[in-house]
PyMOL Python script that loads the backbone (N, CA, C, O; Angstrom):
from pymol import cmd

cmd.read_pdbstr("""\
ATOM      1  N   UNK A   1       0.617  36.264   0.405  1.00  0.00           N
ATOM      2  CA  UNK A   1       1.483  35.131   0.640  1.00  0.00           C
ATOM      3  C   UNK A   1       2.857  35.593   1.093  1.00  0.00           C
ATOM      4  O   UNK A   1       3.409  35.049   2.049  1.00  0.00           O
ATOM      5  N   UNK A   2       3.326  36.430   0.527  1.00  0.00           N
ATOM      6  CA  UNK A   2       4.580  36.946   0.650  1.00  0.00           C
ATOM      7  C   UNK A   2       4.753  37.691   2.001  1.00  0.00           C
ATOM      8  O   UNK A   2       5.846  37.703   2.567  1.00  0.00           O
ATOM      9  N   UNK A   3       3.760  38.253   2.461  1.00  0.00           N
ATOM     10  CA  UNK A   3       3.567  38.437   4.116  1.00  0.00           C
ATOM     11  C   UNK A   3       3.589  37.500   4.829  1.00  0.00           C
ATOM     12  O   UNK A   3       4.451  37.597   5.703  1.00  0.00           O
ATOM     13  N   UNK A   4       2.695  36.121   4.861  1.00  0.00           N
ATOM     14  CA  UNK A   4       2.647  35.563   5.494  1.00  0.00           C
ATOM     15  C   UNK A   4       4.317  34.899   5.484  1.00  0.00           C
ATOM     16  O   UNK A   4       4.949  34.789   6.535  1.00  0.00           O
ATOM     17  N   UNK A   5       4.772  34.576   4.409  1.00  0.00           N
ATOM     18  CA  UNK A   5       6.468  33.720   4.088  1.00  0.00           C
ATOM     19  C   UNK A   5       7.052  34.666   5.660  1.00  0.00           C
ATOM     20  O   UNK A   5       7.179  34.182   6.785  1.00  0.00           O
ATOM     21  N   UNK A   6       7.366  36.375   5.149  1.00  0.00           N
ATOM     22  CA  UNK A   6       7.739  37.166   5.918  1.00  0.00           C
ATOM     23  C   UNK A   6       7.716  36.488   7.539  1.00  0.00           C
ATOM     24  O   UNK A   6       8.666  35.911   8.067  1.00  0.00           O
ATOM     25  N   UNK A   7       6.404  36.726   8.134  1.00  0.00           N
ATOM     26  CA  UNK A   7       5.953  36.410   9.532  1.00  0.00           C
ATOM     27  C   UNK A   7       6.784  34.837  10.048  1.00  0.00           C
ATOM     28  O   UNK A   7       7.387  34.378  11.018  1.00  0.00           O
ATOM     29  N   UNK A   8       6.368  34.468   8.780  1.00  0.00           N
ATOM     30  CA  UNK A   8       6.954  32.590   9.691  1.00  0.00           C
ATOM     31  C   UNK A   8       8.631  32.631   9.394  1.00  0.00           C
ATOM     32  O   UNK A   8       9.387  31.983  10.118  1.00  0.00           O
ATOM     33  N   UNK A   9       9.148  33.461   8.249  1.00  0.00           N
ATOM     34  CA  UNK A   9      10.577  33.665   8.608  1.00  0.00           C
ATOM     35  C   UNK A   9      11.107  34.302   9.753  1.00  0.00           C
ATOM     36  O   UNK A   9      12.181  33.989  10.266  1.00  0.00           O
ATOM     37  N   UNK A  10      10.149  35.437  10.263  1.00  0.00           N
ATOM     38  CA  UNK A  10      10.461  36.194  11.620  1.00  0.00           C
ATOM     39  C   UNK A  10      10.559  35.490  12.875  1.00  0.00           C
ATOM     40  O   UNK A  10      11.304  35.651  13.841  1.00  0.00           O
ATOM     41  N   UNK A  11       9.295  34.374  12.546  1.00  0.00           N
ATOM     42  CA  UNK A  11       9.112  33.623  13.525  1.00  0.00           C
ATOM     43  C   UNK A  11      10.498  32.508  13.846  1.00  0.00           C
ATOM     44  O   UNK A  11      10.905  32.152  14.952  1.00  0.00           O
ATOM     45  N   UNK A  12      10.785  32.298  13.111  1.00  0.00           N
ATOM     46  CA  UNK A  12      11.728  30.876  12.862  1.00  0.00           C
ATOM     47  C   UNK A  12      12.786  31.643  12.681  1.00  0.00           C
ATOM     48  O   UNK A  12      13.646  31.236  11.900  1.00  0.00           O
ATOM     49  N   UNK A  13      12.906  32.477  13.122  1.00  0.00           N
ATOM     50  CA  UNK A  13      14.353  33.183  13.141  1.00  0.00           C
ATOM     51  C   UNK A  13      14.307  33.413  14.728  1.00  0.00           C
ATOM     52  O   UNK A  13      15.371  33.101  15.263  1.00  0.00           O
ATOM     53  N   UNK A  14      13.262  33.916  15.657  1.00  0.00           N
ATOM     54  CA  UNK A  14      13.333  34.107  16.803  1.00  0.00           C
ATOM     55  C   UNK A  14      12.950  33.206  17.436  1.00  0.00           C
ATOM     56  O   UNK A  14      12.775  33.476  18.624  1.00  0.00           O
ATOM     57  N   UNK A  15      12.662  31.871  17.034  1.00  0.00           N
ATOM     58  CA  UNK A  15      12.847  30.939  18.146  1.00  0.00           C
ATOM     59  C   UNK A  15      14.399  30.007  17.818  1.00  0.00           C
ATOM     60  O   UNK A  15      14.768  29.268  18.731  1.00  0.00           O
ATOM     61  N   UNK A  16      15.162  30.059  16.681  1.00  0.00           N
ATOM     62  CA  UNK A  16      16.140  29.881  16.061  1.00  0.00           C
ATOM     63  C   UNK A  16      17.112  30.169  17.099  1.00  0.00           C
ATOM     64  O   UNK A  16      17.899  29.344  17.564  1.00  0.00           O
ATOM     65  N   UNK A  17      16.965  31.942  17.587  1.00  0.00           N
ATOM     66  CA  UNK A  17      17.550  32.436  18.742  1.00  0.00           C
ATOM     67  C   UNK A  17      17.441  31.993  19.601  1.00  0.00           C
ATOM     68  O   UNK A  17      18.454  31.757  20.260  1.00  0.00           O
ATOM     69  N   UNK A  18      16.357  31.680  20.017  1.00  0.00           N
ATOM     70  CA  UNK A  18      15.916  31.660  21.752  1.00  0.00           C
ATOM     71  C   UNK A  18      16.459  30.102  21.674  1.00  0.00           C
ATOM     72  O   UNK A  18      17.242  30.010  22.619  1.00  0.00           O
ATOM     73  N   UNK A  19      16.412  28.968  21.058  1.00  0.00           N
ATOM     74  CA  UNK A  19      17.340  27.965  20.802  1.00  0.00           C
ATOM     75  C   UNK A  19      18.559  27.989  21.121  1.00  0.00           C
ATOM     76  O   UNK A  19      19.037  27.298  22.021  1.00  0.00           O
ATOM     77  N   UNK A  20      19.344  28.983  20.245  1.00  0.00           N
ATOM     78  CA  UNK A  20      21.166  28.915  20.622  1.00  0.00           C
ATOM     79  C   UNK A  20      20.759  29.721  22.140  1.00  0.00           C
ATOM     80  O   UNK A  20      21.384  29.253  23.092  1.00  0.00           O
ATOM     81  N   UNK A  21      20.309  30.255  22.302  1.00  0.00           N
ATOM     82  CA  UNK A  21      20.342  30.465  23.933  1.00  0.00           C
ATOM     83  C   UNK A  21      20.271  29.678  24.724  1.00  0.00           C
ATOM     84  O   UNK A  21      20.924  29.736  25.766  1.00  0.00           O
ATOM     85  N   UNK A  22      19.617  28.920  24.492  1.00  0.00           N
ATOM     86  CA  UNK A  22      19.342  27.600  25.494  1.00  0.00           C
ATOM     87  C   UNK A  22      20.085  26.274  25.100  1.00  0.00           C
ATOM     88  O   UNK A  22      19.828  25.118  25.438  1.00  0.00           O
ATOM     89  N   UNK A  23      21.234  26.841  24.163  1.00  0.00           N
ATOM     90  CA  UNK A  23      21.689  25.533  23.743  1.00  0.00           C
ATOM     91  C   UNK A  23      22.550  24.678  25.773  1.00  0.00           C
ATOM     92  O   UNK A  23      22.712  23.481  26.012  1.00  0.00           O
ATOM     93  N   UNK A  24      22.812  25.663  26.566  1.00  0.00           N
ATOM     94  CA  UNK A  24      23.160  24.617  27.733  1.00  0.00           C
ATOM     95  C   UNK A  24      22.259  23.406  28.173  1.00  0.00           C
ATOM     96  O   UNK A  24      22.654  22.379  28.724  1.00  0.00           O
ATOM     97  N   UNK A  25      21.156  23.682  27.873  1.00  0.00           N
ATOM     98  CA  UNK A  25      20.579  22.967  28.141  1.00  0.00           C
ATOM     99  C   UNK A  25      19.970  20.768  27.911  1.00  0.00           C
ATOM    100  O   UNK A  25      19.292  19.843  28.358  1.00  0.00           O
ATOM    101  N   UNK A  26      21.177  21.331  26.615  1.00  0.00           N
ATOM    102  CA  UNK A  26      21.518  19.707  25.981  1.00  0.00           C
ATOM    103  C   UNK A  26      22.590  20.278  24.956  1.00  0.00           C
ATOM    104  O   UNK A  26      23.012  21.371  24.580  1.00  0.00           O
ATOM    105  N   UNK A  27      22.823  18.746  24.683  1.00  0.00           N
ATOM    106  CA  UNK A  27      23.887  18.536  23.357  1.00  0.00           C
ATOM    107  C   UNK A  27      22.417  18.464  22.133  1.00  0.00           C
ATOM    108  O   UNK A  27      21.361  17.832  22.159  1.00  0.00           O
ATOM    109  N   UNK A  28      23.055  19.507  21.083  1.00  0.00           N
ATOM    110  CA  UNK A  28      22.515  19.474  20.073  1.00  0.00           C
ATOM    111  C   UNK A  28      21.918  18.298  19.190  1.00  0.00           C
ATOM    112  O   UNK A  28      22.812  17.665  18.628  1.00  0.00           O
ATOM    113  N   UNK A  29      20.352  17.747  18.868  1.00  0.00           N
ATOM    114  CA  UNK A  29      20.091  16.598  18.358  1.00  0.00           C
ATOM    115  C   UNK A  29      20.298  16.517  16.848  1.00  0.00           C
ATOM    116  O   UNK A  29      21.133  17.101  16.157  1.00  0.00           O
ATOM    117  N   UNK A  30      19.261  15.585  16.468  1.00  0.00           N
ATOM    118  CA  UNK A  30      19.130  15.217  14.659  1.00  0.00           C
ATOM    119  C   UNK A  30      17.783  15.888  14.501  1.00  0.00           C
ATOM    120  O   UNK A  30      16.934  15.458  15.282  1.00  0.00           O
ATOM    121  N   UNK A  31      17.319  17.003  13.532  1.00  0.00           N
ATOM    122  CA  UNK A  31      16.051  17.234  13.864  1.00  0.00           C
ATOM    123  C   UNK A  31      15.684  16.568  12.014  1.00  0.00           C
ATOM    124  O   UNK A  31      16.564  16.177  11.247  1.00  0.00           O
ATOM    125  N   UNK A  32      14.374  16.610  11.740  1.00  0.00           N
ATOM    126  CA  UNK A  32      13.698  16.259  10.862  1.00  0.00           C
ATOM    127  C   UNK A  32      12.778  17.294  10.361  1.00  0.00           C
ATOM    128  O   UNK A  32      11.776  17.479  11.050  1.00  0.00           O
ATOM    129  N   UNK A  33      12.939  18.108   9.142  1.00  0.00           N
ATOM    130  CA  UNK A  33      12.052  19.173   8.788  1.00  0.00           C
ATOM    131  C   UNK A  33      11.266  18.298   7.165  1.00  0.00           C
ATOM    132  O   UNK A  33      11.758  17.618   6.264  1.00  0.00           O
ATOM    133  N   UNK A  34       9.937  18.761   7.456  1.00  0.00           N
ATOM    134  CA  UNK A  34       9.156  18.114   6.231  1.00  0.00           C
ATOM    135  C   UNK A  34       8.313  19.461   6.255  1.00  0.00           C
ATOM    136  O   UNK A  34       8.024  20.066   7.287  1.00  0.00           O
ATOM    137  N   UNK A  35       7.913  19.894   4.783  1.00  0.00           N
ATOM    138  CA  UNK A  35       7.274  20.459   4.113  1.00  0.00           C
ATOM    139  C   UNK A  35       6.724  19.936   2.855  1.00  0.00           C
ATOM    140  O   UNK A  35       7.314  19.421   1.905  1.00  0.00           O
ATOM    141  N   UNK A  36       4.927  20.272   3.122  1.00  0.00           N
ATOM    142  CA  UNK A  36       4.589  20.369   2.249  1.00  0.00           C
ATOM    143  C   UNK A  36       3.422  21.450   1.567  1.00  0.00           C
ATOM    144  O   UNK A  36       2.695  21.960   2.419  1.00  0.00           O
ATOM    145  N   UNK A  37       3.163  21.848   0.194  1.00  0.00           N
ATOM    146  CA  UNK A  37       3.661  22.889  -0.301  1.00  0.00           C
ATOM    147  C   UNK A  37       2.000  22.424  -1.279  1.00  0.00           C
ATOM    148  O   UNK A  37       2.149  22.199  -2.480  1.00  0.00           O
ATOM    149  N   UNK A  38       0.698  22.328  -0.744  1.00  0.00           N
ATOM    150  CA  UNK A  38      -0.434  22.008  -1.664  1.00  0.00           C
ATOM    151  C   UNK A  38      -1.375  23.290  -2.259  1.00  0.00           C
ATOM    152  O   UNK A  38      -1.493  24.467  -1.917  1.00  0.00           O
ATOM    153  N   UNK A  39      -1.830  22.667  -3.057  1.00  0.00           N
ATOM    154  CA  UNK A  39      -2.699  23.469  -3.838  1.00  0.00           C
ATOM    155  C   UNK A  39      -3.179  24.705  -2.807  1.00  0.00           C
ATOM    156  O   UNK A  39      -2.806  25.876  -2.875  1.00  0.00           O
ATOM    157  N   UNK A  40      -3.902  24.251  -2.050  1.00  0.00           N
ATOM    158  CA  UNK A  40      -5.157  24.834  -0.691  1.00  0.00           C
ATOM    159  C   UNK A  40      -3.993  25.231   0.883  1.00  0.00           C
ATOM    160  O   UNK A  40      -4.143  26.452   0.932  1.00  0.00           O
ATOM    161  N   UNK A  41      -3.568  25.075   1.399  1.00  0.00           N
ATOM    162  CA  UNK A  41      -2.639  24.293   2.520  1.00  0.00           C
ATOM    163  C   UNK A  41      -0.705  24.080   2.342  1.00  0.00           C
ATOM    164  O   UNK A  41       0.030  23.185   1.927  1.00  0.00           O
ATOM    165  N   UNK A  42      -0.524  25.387   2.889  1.00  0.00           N
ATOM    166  CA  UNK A  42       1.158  24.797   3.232  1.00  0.00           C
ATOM    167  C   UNK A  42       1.159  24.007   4.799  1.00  0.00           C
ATOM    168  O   UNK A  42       0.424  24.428   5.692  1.00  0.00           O
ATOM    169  N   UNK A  43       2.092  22.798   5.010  1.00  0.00           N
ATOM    170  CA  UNK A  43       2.055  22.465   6.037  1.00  0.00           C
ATOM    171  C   UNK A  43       3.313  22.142   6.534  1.00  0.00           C
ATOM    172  O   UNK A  43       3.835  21.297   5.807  1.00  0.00           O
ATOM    173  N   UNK A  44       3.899  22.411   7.315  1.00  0.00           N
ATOM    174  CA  UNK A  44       4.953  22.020   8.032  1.00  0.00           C
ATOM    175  C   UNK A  44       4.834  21.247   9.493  1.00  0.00           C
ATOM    176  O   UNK A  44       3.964  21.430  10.344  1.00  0.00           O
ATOM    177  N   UNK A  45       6.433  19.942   9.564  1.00  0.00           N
ATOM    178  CA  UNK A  45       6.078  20.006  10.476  1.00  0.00           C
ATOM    179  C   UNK A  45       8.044  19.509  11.353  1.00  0.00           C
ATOM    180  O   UNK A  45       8.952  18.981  10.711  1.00  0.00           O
ATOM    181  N   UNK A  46       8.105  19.828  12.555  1.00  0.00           N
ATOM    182  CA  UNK A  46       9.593  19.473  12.974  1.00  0.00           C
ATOM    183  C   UNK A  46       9.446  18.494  14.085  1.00  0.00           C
ATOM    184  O   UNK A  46       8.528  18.435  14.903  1.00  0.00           O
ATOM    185  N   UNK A  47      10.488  17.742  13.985  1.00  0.00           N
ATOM    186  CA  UNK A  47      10.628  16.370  14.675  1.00  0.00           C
ATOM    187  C   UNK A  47      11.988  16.390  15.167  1.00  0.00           C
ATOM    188  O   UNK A  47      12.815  17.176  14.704  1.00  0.00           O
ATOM    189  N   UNK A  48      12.258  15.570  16.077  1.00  0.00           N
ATOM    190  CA  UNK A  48      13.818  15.449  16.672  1.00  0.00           C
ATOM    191  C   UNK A  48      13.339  13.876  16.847  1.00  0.00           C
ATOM    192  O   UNK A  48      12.277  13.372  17.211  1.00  0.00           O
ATOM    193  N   UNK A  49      14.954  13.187  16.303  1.00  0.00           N
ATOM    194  CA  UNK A  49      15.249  12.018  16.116  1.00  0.00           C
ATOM    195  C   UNK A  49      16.042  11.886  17.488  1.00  0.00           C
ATOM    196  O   UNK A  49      16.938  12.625  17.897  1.00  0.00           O
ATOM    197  N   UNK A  50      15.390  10.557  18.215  1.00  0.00           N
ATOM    198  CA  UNK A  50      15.717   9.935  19.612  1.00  0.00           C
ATOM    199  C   UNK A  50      16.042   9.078  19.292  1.00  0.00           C
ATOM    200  O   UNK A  50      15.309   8.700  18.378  1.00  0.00           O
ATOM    201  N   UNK A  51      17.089   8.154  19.563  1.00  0.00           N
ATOM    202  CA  UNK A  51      16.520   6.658  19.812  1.00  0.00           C
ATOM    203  C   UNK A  51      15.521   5.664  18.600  1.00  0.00           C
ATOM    204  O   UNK A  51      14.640   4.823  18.776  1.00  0.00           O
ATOM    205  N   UNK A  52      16.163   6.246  17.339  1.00  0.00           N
ATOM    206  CA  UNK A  52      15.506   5.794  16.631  1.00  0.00           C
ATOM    207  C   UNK A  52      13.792   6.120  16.355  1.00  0.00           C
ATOM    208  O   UNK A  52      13.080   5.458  15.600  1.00  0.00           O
ATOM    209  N   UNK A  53      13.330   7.370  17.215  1.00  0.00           N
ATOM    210  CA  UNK A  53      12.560   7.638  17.237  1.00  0.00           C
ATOM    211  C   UNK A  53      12.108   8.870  17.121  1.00  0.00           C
ATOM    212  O   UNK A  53      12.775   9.762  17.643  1.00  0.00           O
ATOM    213  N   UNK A  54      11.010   9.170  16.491  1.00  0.00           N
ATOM    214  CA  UNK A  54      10.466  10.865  16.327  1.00  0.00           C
ATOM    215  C   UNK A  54       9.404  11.277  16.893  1.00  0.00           C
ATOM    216  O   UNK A  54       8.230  10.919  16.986  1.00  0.00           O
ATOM    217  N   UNK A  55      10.403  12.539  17.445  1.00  0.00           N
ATOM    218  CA  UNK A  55       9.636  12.896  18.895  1.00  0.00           C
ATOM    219  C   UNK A  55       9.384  14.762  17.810  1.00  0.00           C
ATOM    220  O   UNK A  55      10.236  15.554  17.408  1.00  0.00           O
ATOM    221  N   UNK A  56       7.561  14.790  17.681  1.00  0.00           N
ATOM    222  CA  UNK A  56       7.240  15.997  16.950  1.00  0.00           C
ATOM    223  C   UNK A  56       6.830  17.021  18.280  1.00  0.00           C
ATOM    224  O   UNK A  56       6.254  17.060  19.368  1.00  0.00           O
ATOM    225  N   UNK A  57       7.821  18.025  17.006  1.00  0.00           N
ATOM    226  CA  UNK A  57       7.965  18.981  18.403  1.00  0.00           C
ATOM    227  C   UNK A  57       7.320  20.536  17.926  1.00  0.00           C
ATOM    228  O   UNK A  57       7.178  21.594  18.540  1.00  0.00           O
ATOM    229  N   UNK A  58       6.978  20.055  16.360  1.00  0.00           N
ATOM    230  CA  UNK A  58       6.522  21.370  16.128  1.00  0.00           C
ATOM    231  C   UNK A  58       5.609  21.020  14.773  1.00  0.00           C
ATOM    232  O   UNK A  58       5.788  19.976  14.145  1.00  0.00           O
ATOM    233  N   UNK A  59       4.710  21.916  14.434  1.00  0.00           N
ATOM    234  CA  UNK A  59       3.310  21.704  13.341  1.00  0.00           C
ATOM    235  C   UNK A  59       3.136  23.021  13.096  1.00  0.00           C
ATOM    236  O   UNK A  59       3.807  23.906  13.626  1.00  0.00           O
ATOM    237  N   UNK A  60       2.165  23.211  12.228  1.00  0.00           N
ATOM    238  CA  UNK A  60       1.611  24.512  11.371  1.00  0.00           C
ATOM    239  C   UNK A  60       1.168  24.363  10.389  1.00  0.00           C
ATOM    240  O   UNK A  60       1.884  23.708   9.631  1.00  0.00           O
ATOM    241  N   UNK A  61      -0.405  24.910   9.720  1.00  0.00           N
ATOM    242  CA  UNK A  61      -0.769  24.751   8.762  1.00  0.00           C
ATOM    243  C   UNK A  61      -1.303  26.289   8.368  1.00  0.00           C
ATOM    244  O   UNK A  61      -2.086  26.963   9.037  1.00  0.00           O
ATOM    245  N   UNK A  62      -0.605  26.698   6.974  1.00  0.00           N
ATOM    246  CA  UNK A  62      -1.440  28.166   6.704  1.00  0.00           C
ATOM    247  C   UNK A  62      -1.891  27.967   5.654  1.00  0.00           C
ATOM    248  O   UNK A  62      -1.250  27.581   4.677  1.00  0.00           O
ATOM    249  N   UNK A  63      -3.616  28.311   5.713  1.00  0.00           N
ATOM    250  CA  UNK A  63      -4.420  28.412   4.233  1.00  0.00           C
ATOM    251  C   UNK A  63      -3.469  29.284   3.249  1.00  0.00           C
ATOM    252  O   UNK A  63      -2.321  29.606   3.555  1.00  0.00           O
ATOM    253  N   UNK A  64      -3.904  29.515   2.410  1.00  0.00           N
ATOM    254  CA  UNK A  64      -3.251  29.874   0.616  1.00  0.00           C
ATOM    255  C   UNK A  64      -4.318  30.629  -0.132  1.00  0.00           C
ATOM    256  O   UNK A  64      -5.328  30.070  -0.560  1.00  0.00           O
ATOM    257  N   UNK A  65      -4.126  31.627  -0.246  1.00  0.00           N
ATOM    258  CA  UNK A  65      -5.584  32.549  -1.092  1.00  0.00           C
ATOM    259  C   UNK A  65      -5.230  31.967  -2.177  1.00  0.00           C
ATOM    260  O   UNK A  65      -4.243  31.261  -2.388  1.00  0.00           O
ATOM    261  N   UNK A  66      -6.345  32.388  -3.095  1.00  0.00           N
ATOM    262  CA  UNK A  66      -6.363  31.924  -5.008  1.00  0.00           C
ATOM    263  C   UNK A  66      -5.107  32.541  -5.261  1.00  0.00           C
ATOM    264  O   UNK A  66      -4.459  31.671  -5.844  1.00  0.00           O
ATOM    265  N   UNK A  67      -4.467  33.467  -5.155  1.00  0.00           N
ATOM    266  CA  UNK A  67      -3.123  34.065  -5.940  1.00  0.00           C
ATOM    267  C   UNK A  67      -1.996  33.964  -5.357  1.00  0.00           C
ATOM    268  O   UNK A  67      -0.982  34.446  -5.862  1.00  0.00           O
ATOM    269  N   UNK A  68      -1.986  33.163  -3.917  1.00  0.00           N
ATOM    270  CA  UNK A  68      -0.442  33.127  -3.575  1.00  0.00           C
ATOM    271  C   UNK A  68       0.030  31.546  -4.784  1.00  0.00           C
ATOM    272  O   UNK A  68       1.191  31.140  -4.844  1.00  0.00           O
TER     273      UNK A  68
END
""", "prot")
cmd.dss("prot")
cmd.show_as("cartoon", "prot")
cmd.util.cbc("prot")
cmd.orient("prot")
């Protein structure tokens, strides 16, 4: 488990980057982060608030051995 935490922090740190890089590309939005955290299944997922509306821009689900 603690590997996998590792990988998706690596991950979400380098698209984190590649983000402020491209921040010319707009004015910064409202984003929406939900996690959840089950028995079997962590799931995440990210959204950006439009217009009163949520536009999902990102998902992931990682299984969970018996001991994480």
């Amino acid at each position: 488990m603690l590997d996998k935490l590792k990988e998706l922090k690596t991950t979400a740190l380098a698209r984190t980057t590649a983000l402020a890089r491209n921040k010319k590309k707009g004015p910064a939005g409202k984003y929406i982060v939900g996690l959840d955290i089950g028995t079997e299944f962590v799931k995440a997922l990210v959204a950006k608030v439009e217009d009163e509306k949520l536009i999902i821009i990102g998902v992931g689900r990682e299984h969970q051995g018996l001991t994480d």
